[in-house]
C-alpha positions, 0 to 999 in steps of 0.5 A: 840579866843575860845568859851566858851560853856555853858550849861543851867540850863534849859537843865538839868531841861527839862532832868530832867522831860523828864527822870520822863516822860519816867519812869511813861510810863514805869511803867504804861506800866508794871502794874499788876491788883491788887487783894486780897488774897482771890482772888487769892486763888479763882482762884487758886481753880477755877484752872484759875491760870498759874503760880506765883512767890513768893516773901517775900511781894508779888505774881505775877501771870499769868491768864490762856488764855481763848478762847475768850480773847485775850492775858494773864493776869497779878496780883499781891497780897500782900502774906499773911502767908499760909502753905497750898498755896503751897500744893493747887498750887501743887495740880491744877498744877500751876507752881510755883517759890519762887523769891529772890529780891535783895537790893544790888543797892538801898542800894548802891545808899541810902549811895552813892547818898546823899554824891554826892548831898552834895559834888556838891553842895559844889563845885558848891558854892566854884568854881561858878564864882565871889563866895567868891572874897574877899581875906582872908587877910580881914578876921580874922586870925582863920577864915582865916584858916578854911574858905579859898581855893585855887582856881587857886592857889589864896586863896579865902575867902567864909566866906564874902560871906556867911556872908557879913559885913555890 
C-alpha cells in the first residue's frame, strides 16, 4: 500500500511570510539615509562627497571617511534637472558614474505572474477532489459542451458546482 503525501496549506502559508520576513531584513540592512537635494549639493560643495552614481530618479552616494567615524556612509536623493552637477563634481573630484536600471524581469513578471495566478486557480477549482462530481448528462445540452472537462478520461460538469440547483 502506498502513502499518500500531503502537503498542507499552511506550509506554503508560513513560507510565505518566512520569505517577506527575510525581504524586510534584507531591505533594512540595504537602507540608505535619505537627504534632500540641497543637501547633497552641500556636501559636495563641502567637498565631503566620495562618489555618486546617477540614475534617471535617483542619486546614490558615498560620504568621505573621516578620521573619527568608523566606516562609510551611504545617501541617496531624488535628482533633480541641474546642468551645473556634473561640472561641480568635476570640479571637488568626485567620481562619478550615470547608472542604467533595467526594467526587463519587472515588466517580464507584470505580464507572466498574473497569467499564472489565473491558470492555477483555474486548475486547482477543476482538478480539487469531489469539485464538479456531477456528470454533464444532467445538464443542459448547450451547457454541456462549454461547461464540461475531462478529467481521468470521464466528462465532469463544473457548472452544478458553481451554480447548484435548488
Amino acid at each position: 500500500m502506498e502513502k499518500k503525501h500531503r502537503v498542507s496549506l499552511w506550509y506554503f502559508i508560513i513560507a510565505f511570510w518566512a520569505l517577506i520576513i527575510l525581504q524586510e531584513v534584507y531591505v533594512a540592512s540595504q537602507h540608505m539615509d535619505e537627504v534632500p537635494y540641497s543637501q547633497f549639493k552641500a556636501w559636495v560643495q563641502d567637498d565631503k562627497v566620495a562618489e555618486v552614481s546617477i540614475t534617471e530618479t535617483i542619486i546614490h552616494g558615498k560620504l568621505k571617511q573621516e578620521r573619527d567615524q568608523e566606516g562609510s556612509e551611504w545617501f541617496q536623493t531624488v535628482r533633480v534637472d541641474d546642468p551645473d552637477l556634473v561640472r561641480l563634481l568635476e570640479e571637488k573630484d568626485v567620481e562619478f558614474a550615470g547608472v542604467i536600471i533595467s526594467t526587463l524581469w519587472k515588466d517580464v513578471a507584470s505580464w507572466v505572474v498574473p497569467i499564472l495566478v489565473f491558470a492555477g486557480i483555474w486548475f486547482w477549482l477543476l482538478f480539487l477532489p469531489g469539485f464538479g462530481f456531477g456528470s454533464c448528462e444532467n445538464s443542459d445540452k448547450a451547457l454541456a459542451a462549454d461547461l464540461c472537462v475531462l478529467v481521468n478520461r470521464k466528462p465532469r460538469c463544473i457548472w452544478n458546482r458553481i451554480f447548484p440547483r435548488a
